[in-house]
N, C-alpha and C positions, 0 to 999 in steps of 0.2 A: 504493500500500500504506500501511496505517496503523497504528501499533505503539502499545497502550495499555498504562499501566504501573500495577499496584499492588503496595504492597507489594516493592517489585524484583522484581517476579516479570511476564517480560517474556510479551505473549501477542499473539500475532501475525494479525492480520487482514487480508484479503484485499478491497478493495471496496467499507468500507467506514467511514460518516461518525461520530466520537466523538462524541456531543453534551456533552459535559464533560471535561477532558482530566483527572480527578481519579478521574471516574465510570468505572468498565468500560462504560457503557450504552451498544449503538450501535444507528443506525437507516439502517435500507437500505429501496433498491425489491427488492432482487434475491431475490425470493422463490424462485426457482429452486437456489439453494444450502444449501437446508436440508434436510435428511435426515428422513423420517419414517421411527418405527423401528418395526419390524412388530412388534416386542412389547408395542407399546401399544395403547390398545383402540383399537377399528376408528370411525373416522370416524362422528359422527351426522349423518346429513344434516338431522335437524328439528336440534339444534342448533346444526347451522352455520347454516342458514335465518334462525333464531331473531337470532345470533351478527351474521350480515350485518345484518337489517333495524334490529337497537340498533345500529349504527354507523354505516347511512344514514341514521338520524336524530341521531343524536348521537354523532362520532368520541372514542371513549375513549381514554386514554392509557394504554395497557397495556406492560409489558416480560416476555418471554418469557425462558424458559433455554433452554440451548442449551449439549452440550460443546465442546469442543475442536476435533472432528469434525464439527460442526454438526447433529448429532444432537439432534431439536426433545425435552428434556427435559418440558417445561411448556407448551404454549400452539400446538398445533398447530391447533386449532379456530380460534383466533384470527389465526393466520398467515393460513388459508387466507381466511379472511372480508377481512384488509386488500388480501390477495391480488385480491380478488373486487371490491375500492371502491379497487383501487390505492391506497391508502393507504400510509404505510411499517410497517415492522415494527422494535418497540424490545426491544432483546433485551441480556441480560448471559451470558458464557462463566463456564458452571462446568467445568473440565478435566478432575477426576476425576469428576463425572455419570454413573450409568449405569442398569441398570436398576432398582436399589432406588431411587434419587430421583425416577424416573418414577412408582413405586409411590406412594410417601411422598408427593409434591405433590400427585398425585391425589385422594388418600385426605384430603387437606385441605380440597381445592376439591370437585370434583361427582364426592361418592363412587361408585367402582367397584362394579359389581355382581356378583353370579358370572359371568355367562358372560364379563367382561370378564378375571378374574382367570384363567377356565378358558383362554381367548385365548391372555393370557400363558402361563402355562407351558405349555402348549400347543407355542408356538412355541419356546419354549425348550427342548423337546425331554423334556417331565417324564411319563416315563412312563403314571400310572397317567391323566395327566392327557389324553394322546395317546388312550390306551383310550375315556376317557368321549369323547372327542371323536366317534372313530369309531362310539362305539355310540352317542351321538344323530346322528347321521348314517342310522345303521342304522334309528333308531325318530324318527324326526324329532317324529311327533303328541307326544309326552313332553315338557313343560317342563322344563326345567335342577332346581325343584324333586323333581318327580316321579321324574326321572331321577336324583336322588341317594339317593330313597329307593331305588329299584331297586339301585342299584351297592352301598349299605352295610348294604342286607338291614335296615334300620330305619326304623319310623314318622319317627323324629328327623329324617332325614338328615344335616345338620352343623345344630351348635345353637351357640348363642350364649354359652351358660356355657363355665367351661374344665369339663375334664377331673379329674373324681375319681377317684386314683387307689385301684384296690380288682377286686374278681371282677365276674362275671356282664355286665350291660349297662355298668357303669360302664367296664369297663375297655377297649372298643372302641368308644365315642364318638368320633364327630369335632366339631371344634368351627369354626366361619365362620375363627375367627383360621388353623387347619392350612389350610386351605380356600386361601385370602387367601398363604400364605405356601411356598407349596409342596409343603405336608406329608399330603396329604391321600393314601390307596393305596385299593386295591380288593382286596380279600383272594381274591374268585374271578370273576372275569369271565363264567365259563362258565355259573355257578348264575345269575348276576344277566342274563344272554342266556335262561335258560328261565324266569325269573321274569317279564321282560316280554314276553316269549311266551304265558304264562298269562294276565297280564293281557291281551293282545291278543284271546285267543281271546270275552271277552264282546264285541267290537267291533259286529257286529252286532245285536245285542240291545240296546248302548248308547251308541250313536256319537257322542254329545253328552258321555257323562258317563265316558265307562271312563276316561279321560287323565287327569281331573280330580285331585288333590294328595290330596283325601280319598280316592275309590273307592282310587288306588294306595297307600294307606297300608294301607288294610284290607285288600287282597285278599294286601297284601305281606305284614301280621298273619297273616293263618287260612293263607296256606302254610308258616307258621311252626308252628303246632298239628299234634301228632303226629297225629290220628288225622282231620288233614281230608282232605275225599275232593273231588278240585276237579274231576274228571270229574263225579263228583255237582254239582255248582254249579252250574258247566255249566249243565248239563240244566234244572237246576231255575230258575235263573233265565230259562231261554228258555222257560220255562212261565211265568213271573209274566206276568200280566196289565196289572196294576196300571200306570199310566205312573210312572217315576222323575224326578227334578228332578234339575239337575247342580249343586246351591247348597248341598247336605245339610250340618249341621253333623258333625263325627266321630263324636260319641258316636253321633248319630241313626241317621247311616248303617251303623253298627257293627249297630246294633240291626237295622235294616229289613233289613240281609244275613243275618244271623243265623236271621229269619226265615222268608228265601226260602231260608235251606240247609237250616232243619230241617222244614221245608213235605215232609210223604209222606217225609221220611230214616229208616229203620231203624234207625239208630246217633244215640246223643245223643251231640255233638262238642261241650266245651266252647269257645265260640270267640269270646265275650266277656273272657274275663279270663286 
């Protein structure tokens, strides 16, 4: 056993070798004591891949965190890859670490992306977050973009400004930071399950393009217009002729749907603006 001390503050290790007796830093083989915590994002295997082959050609001296508990804070990609060239692992104990610093060190190094953030709370048991989890499960073809426009019933889905407080759109924005920090909710789950139901039903007419970030922003737009008729749509668009590209810019696409809704419609539906 080997007791390393800073600060009087005594912390106790189990197996392994100090490399400075001033430094907390220690380096072990025993890679098998280290905790990986399921609220972190899920292992990449390209870059742990990546991770191994920069080490088989040049071993880096990297130091990992880690708390108390051995809980890998910082540097589980890299554990795994010394792991993999037996190499040792150099790591410092932070004791209070949990999972805001896994957030935090990430968000430094190789930023998180949604479905990493969705992961997290996820497994932390965050409700609304549990919900989208299940319902891309439900609708899997939906990218994580796509899929937040469906859940907040907005083109936006989470944006990147904050939050202006005031009526109308402003006041039920989400922003990447709520997203990112827990705060993100679903106001109706049920409406946003026959929303991508609606959009589901062009599938065969579009099999390339219905998923796409643009088609679900628009079609999530005109079921938003009072007086659109989407049985109408439907129909009408399983009558275009025309071949569609799945690369459309928004505006464009807005227009070319526009189009195929008022193609033989009875009713003029404002559903551009």
């Amino acid at each position: 056993m080997e007791t390393a001390t800073k600060k009087s503050k005594k912390v106790v290790v189990k197996n392994q070798d100090p490399i400075e007796e001033h430094l907390p830093v220690y380096k072990t083989f025993n890679y098998d004591q280290f905790n990986f915590v399921k609220a972190n994002r899920p292992i990449s295997q390209s870059l742990l891949k990546e991770l191994i082959e920069a080490f088989r050609i040049e071993y880096h001296l990297t130091i990992c965190n880690v708390n108390e508990k051995m809980d890998i804070i910082d540097g589980q990609h890299r554990i795994l890859a010394c792991k993999a060239l037996n190499e040792p692992v150099r790591y410092v104990i932070d004791s209070k670490a949990g999972i805001n610093e896994i957030k935090g060190l990430n968000k430094t190094g190789q930023r998180w992306e949604k479905k990493e953030f969705l992961h997290l709370h996820t497994t932390l048991g965050v409700e609304p977050y549990v919900q989208m989890t299940e319902f891309m499960k439900k609708y899997p073809e939906f990218q994580i973009e796509a899929t937040l426009v469906i859940l907040t019933n907005k083109m936006s889905g989470v944006e990147n400004y904050k939050t202006i407080p005031g009526s109308g759109e402003n006041r039920s924005r989400y922003t990447v930071k709520d997203f990112e920090e827990g705060k993100f909710f679903i106001e109706n789950i049920e409406l946003a399950d026959e929303r991508a139901a609606k959009i589901y039903d062009f599938h065969q007419y579009y099999p390339k393009g219905y998923t796409a970030l643009n088609f679900v922003k628009v079609i999530t737009a005109f079921l938003n217009k009072k007086d659109y008729n989407h049985n109408h749509m439907v129909t009408a668009f399983s009558k275009h002729k025309q071949p569609l590209y799945n690369n459309y810019r928004l505006t464009e696409l807005k227009i070319i749907l526009d189009e195929i809704y008022h193609k033989n419609a009875s009713k003029k539906v404002n559903l551009l603006y």
